[in-house]
ZAVEX-163789 format. One record per residue (C-alpha): residue number from 0; residue in one letter; y, x, z. Coordinates in steps of 0.05 Angstrom, whole numbers. Layout:
! residues N
+-----+------+--------+--------+--------+
| pos | code |     c2 |     c1 |     c3 |
+-----+------+--------+--------+--------+
| NUM |    A |      Y |      X |      Z |
...
+-----+------+--------+--------+--------+
END
This chain:
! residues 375
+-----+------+--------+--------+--------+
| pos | code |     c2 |     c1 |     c3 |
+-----+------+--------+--------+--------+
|   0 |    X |      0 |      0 |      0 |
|   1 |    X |     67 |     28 |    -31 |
|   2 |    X |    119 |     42 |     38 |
|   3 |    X |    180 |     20 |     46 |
|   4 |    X |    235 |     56 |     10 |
|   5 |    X |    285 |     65 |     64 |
|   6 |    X |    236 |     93 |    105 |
|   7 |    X |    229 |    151 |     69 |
|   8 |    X |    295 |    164 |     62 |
|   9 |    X |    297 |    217 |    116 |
|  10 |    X |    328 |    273 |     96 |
|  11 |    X |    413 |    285 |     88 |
|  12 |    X |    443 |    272 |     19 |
|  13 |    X |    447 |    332 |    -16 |
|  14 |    X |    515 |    353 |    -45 |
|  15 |    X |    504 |    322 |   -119 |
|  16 |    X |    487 |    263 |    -88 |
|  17 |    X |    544 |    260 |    -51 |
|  18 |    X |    592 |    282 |   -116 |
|  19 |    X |    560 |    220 |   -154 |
|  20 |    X |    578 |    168 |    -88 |
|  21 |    X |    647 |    201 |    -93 |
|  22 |    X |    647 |    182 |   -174 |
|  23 |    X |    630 |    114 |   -164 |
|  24 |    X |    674 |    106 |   -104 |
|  25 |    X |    634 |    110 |    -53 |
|  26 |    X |    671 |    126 |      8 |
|  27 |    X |    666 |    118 |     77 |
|  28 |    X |    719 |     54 |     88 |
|  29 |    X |    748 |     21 |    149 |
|  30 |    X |    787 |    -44 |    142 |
|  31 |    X |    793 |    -46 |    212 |
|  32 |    X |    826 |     22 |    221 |
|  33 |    X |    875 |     -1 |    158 |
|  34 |    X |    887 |    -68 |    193 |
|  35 |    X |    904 |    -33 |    258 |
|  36 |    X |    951 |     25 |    219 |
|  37 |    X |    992 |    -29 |    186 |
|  38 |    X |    992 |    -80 |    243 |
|  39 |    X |   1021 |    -16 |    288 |
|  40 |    X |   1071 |     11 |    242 |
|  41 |    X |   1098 |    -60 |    221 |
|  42 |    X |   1107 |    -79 |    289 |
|  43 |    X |   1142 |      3 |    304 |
|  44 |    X |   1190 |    -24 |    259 |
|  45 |    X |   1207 |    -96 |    277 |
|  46 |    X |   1211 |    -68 |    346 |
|  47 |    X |   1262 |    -10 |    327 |
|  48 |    X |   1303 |    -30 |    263 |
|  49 |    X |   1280 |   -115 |    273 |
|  50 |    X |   1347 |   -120 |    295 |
|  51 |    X |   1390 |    -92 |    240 |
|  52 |    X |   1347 |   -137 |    185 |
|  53 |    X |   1350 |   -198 |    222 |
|  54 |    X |   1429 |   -186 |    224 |
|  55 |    X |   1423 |   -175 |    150 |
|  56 |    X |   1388 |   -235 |    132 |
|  57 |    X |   1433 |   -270 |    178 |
|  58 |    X |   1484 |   -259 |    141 |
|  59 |    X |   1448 |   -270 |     72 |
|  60 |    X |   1432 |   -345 |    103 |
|  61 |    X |   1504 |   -352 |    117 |
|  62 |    X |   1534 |   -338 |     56 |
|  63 |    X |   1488 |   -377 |     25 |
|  64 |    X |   1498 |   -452 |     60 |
|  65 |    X |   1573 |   -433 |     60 |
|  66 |    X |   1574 |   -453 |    -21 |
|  67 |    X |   1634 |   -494 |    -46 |
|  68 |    X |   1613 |   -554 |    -94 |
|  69 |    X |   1641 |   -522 |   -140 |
|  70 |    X |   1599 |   -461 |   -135 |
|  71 |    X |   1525 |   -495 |   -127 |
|  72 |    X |   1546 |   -542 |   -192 |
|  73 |    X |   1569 |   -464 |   -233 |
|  74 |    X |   1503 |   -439 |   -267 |
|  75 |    X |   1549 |   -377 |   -287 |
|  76 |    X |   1555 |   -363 |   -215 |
|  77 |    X |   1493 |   -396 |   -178 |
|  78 |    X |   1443 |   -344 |   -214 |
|  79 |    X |   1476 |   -285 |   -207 |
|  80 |    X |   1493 |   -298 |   -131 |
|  81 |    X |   1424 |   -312 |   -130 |
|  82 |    X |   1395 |   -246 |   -150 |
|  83 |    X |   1446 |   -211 |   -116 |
|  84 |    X |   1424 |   -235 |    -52 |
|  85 |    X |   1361 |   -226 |    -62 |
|  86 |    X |   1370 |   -156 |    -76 |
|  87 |    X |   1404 |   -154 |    -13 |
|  88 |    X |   1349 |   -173 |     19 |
|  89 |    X |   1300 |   -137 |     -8 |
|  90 |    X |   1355 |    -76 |     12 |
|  91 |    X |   1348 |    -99 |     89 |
|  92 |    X |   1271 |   -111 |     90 |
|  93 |    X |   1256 |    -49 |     39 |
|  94 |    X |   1242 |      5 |    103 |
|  95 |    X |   1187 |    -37 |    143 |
|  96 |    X |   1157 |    -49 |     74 |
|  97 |    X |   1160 |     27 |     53 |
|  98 |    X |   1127 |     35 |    123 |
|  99 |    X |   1067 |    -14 |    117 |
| 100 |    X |   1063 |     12 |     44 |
| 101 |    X |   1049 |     78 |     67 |
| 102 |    X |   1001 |     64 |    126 |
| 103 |    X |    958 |     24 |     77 |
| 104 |    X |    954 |     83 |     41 |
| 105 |    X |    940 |    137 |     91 |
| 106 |    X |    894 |    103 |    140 |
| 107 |    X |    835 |    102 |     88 |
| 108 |    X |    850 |    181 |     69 |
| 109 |    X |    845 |    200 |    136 |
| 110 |    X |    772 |    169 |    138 |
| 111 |    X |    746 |    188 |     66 |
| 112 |    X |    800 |    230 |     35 |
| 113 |    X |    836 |    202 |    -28 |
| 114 |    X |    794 |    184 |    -82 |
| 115 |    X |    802 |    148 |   -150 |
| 116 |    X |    740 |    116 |   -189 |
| 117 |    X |    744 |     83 |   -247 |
| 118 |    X |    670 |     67 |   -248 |
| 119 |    X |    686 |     25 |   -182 |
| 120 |    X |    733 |    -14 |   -224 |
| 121 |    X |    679 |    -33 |   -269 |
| 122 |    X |    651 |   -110 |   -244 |
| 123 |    X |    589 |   -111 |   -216 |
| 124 |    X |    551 |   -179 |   -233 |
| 125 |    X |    494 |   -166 |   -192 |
| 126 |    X |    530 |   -181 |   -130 |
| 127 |    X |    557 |   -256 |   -152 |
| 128 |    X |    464 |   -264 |   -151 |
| 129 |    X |    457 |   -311 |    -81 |
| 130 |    X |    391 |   -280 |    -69 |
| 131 |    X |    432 |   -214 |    -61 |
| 132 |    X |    490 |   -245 |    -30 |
| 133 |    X |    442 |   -275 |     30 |
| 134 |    X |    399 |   -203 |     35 |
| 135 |    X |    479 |   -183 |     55 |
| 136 |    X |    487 |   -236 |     95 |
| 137 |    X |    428 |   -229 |    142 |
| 138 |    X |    420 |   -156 |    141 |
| 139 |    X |    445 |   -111 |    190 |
| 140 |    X |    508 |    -86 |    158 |
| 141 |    X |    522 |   -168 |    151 |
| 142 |    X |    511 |   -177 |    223 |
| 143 |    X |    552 |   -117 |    248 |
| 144 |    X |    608 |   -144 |    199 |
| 145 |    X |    597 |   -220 |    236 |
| 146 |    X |    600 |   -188 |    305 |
| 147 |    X |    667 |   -153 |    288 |
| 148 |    X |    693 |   -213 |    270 |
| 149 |    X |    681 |   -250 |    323 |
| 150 |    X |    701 |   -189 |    375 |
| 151 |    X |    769 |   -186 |    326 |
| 152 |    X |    780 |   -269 |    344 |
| 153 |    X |    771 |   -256 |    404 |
| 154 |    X |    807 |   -198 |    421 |
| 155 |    X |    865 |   -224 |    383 |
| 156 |    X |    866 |   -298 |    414 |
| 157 |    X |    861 |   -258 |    485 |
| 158 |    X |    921 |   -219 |    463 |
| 159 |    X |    958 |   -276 |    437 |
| 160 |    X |    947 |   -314 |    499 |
| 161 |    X |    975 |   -270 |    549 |
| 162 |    X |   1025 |   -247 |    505 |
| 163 |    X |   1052 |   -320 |    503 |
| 164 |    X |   1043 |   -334 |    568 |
| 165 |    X |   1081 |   -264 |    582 |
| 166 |    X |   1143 |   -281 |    547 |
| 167 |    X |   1137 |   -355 |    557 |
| 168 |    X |   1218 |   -360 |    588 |
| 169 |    X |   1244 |   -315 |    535 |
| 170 |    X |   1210 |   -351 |    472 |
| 171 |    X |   1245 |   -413 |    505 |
| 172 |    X |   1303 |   -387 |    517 |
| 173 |    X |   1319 |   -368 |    437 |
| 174 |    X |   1347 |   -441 |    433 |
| 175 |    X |   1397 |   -431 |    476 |
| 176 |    X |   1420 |   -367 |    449 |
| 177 |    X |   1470 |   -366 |    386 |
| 178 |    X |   1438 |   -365 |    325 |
| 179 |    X |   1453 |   -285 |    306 |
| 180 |    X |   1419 |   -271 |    371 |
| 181 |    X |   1361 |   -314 |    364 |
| 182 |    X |   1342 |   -282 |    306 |
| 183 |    X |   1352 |   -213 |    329 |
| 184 |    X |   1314 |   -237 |    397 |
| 185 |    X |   1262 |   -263 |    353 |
| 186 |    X |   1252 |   -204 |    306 |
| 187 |    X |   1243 |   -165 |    366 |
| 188 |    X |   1193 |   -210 |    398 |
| 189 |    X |   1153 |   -204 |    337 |
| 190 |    X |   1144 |   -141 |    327 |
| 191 |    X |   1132 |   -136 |    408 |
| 192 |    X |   1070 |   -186 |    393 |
| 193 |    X |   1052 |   -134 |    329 |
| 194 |    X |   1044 |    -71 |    375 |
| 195 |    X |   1005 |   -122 |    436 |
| 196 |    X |    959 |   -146 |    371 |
| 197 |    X |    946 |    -74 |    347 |
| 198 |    X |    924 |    -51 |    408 |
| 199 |    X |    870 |    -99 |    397 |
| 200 |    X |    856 |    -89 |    330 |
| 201 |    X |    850 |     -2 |    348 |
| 202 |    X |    801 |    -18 |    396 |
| 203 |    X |    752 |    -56 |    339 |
| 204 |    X |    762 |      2 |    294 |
| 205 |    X |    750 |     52 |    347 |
| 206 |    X |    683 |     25 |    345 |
| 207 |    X |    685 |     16 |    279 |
| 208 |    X |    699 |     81 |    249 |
| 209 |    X |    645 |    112 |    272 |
| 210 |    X |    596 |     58 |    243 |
| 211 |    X |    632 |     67 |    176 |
| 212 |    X |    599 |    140 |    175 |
| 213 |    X |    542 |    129 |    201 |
| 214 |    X |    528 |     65 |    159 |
| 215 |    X |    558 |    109 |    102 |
| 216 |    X |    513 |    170 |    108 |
| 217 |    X |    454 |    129 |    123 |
| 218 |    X |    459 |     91 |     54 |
| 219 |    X |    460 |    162 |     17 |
| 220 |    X |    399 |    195 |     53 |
| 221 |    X |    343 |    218 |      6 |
| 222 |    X |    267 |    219 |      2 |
| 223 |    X |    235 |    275 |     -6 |
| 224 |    X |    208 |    256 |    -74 |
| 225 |    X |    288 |    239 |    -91 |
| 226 |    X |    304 |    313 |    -65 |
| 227 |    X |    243 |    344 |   -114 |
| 228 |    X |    265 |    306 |   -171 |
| 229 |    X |    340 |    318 |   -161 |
| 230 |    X |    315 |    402 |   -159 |
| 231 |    X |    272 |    386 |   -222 |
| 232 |    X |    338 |    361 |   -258 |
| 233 |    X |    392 |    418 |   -236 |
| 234 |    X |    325 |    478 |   -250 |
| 235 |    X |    284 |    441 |   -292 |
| 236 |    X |    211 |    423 |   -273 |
| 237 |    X |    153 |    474 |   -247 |
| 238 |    X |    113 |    461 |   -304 |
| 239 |    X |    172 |    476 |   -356 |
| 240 |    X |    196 |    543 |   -311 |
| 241 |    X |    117 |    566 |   -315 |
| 242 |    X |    117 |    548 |   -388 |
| 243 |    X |    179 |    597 |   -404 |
| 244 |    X |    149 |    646 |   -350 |
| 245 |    X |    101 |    654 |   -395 |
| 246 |    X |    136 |    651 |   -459 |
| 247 |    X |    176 |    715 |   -427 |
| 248 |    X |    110 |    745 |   -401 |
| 249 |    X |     70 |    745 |   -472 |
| 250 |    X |    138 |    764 |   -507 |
| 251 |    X |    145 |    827 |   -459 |
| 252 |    X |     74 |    833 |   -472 |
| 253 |    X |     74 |    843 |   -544 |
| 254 |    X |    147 |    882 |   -548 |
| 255 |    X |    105 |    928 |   -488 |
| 256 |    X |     44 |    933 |   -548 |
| 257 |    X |     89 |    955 |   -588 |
| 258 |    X |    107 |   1030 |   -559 |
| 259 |    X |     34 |   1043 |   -547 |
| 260 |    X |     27 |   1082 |   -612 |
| 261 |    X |     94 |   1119 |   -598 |
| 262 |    X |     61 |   1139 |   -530 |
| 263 |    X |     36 |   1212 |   -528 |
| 264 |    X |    -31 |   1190 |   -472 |
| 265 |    X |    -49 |   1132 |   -444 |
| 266 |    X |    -78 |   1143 |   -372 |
| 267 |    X |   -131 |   1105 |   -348 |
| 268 |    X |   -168 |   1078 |   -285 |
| 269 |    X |   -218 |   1075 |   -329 |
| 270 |    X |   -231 |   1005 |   -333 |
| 271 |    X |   -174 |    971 |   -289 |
| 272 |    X |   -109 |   1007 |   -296 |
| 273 |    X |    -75 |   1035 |   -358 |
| 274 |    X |     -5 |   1067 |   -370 |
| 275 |    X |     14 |   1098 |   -427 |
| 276 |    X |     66 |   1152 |   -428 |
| 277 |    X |    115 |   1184 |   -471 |
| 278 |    X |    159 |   1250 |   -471 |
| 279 |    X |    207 |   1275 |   -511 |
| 280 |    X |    236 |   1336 |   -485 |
| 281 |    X |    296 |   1339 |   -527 |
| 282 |    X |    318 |   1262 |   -503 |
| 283 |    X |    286 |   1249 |   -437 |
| 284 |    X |    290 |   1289 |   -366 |
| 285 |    X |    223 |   1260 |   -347 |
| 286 |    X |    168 |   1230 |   -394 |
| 287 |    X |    171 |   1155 |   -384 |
| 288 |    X |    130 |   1092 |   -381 |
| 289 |    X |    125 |   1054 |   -448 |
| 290 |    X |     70 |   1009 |   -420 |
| 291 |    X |     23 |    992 |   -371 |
| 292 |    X |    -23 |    941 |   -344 |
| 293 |    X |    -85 |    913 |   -306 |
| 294 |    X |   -154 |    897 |   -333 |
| 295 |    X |   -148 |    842 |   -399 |
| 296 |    X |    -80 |    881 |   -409 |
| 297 |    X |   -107 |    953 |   -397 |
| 298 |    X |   -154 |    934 |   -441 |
| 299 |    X |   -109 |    911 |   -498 |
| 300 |    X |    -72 |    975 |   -485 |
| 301 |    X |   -139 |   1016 |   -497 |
| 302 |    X |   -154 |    989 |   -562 |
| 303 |    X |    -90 |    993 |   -588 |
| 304 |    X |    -88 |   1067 |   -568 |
| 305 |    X |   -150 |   1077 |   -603 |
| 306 |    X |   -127 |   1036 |   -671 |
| 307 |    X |    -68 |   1095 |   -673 |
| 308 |    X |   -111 |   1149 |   -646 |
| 309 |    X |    -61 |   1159 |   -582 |
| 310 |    X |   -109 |   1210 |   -530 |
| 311 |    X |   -131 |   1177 |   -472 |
| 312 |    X |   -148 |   1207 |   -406 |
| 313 |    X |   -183 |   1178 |   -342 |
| 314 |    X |   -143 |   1197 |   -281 |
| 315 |    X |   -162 |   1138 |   -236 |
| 316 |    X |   -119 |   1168 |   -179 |
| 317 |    X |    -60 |   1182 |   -224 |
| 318 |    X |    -65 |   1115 |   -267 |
| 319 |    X |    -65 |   1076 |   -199 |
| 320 |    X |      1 |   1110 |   -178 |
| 321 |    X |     38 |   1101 |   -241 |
| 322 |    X |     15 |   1034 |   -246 |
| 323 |    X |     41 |   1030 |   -174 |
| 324 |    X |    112 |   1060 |   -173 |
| 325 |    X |    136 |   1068 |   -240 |
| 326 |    X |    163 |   1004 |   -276 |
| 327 |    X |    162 |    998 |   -363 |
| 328 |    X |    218 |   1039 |   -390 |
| 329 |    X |    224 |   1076 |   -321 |
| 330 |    X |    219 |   1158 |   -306 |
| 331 |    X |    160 |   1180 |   -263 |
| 332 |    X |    176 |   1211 |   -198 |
| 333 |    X |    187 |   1278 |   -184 |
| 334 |    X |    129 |   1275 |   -133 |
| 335 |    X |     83 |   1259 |   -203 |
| 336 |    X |    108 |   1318 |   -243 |
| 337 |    X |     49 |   1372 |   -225 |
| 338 |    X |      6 |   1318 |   -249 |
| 339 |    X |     27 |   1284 |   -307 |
| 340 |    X |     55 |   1352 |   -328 |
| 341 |    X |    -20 |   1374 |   -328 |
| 342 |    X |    -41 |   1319 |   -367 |
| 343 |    X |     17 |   1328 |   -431 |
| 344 |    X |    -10 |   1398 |   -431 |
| 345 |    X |    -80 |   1386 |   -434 |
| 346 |    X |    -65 |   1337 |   -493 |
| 347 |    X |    -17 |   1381 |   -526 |
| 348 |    X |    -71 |   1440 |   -524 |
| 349 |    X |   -114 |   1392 |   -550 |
| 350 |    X |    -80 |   1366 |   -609 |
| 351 |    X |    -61 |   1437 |   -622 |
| 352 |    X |   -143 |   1452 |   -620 |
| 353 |    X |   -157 |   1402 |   -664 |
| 354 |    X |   -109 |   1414 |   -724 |
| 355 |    X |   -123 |   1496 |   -711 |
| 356 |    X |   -195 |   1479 |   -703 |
| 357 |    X |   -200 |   1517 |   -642 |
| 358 |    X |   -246 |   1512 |   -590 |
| 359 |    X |   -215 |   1440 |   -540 |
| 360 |    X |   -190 |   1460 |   -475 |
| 361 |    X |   -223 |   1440 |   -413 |
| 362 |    X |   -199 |   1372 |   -387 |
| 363 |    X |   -157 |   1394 |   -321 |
| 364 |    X |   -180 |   1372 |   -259 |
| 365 |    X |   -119 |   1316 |   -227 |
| 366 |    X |   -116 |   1322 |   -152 |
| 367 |    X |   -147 |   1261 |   -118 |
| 368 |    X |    -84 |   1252 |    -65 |
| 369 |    X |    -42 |   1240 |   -131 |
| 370 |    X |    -69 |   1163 |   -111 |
| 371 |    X |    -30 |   1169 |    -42 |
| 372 |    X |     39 |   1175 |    -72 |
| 373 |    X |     94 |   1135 |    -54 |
| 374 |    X |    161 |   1127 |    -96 |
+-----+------+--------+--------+--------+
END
């Protein structure tokens, strides 16, 4: 029986997955914590500058009902009074907007950082499905969002209450006071009743800030099987890196098949190890390693030494430790010179021998600690 999917989701989103949230805009968001910001900084500024605006639209009201008949009946007059008052007022009210404006705006950055996605702009159909919109409703991100809300009712109708109850003579006593007053009273009150309500509305997003990112992260946590494929995509799959590996391997191979018949002897184990050397003392300090390998390739390198008549010479100890310490293309060690220097000789002496006819040299005889070298 197949297992759930979110329980296998166990391990942290890796950063690709989190890029691609981030592209489709998904963030960690609070309303709460941008309900609280703007609720706070609205009701900053009633409580500090309420009383300027209410004097301006005071006297916006004012000039307004004090219209002759012959003014309200002038279309050449009424329209642009009319627009220039409200561009007064949108003058007087223009800072506690600015001010809300900008609290909407940095409240969600301070949670998720800023962010724009047009992919989240795109409309997603699947959510207007009812079968969806109930799995919302009764899962636990719908019931956390139903407990806030009732917590944020409550709070707030607590707040309200003793607010009211607070400033019961005051609110009472705005009738008595003249009008410019009452207003001014009034703008204050409000924006008294703004910071009480915020003060509610921080402690729901205290609590629910921290749900936001845990809620957030838990939605993007991976499988393992998510995590494997994810590594298959950005390095490409086992199967396909052991298929080049050996793409590269029988390439090297066959360029390495190539030098053999430029080598001057190929050393041997006999049967398991076989390195075939060159030297050229007009080019090289050292002779070098033009190939080398272990039995199916040791082999290979055999025959082909044969084909092109390249001397071979069993030096089991010696083959071992080149096959050891020297890599393709690389100079042997000082601490091999005695030896392989003996064994260029022997075949020099020997080619020598055979195009002179003389009598072959004796093969020489490699020391057996050779094997024990170390690079």
């Amino acid at each position: 029986m197949a297992e759930n999917p979110a329980q296998e989701r166990t391990e942290q989103p890796t950063p690709k997955r989190l890029e691609e949230a981030r592209r489709h805009g998904q963030l960690p968001r609070s309303p709460e914590l941008s309900t609280a910001a703007v609720v706070l900084i609205g009701g900053i500024g009633l409580h500090f500058i309420g009383t300027h605006i209410a004097g301006e639209l005071n006297d916006i009201m004012r000039s307004g009902l004090a219209l002759s008949r012959e003014q309200t009946l002038d279309p050449s007059w009424l329209v642009p009074s009319l627009a220039a008052s409200a561009a007064r007022a949108g003058v007087a009210v223009a800072p506690i907007l600015g001010l809300t404006l900008v609290a909407a705006l940095l409240a969600p950055i301070t949670l998720g950082g800023w962010n724009l996605s047009l992919e989240a702009l795109v409309p997603d159909f699947t959510r207007l499905s009812p079968v969806s919109g109930l799995q919302r409703v009764f899962s636990l991100r719908g019931g956390v969002e139903l407990a806030k809300a009732v917590a944020k009712f409550l709070l707030v109708a607590l707040v309200a209450v003793l607010f009211l109850k607070g400033n019961a003579s005051e609110l009472a006593a705005l009738g008595a006071e003249p009008m410019r007053v009452a207003i001014a009273h009034a703008v204050t009150l409000g924006g008294d009743a703004l910071l009480a309500f915020s003060i509610s509305l921080a402690l729901i997003a205290a609590v629910d800030v921290p749900w936001q990112l845990w809620s957030h992260k838990q939605r993007l946590r991976m499988s393992r099987q998510e995590i494997r494929d994810e590594l298959k995509q950005n390095e490409g799959s086992p199967e396909m890196k052991g298929r080049v590996r050996r793409a590269q391997q029988e390439a090297a191979k066959r360029r390495m098949m190539h030098e053999v018949p430029k080598a001057d002897v190929v050393v041997t184990n006999p049967t398991h190890f076989a390195v075939a050397l060159r030297y050229d003392e007009q080019r090289m300090r050292a002779p070098i390693v033009v190939a080398k390998g272990m039995d199916e390739v040791a082999a290979r390198i055999r025959d082909v030494a044969v084909e092109n008549q390249v001397p071979i010479f069993e030096a089991p100890p010696l083959a071992r430790a080149l096959h050891r310490v020297v890599p393709i293309g690389g100079e042997i060690p000082t601490s091999l010179y005695v030896a392989v220097a003996q064994v260029l000789t022997y075949v020099y002496q020997l080619r020598t021998a055979r195009r002179t006819g003389a009598t072959p040299p004796a093969p020489p005889r490699i020391d057996p600690a050779v094997g024990e070298t170390r690079h």
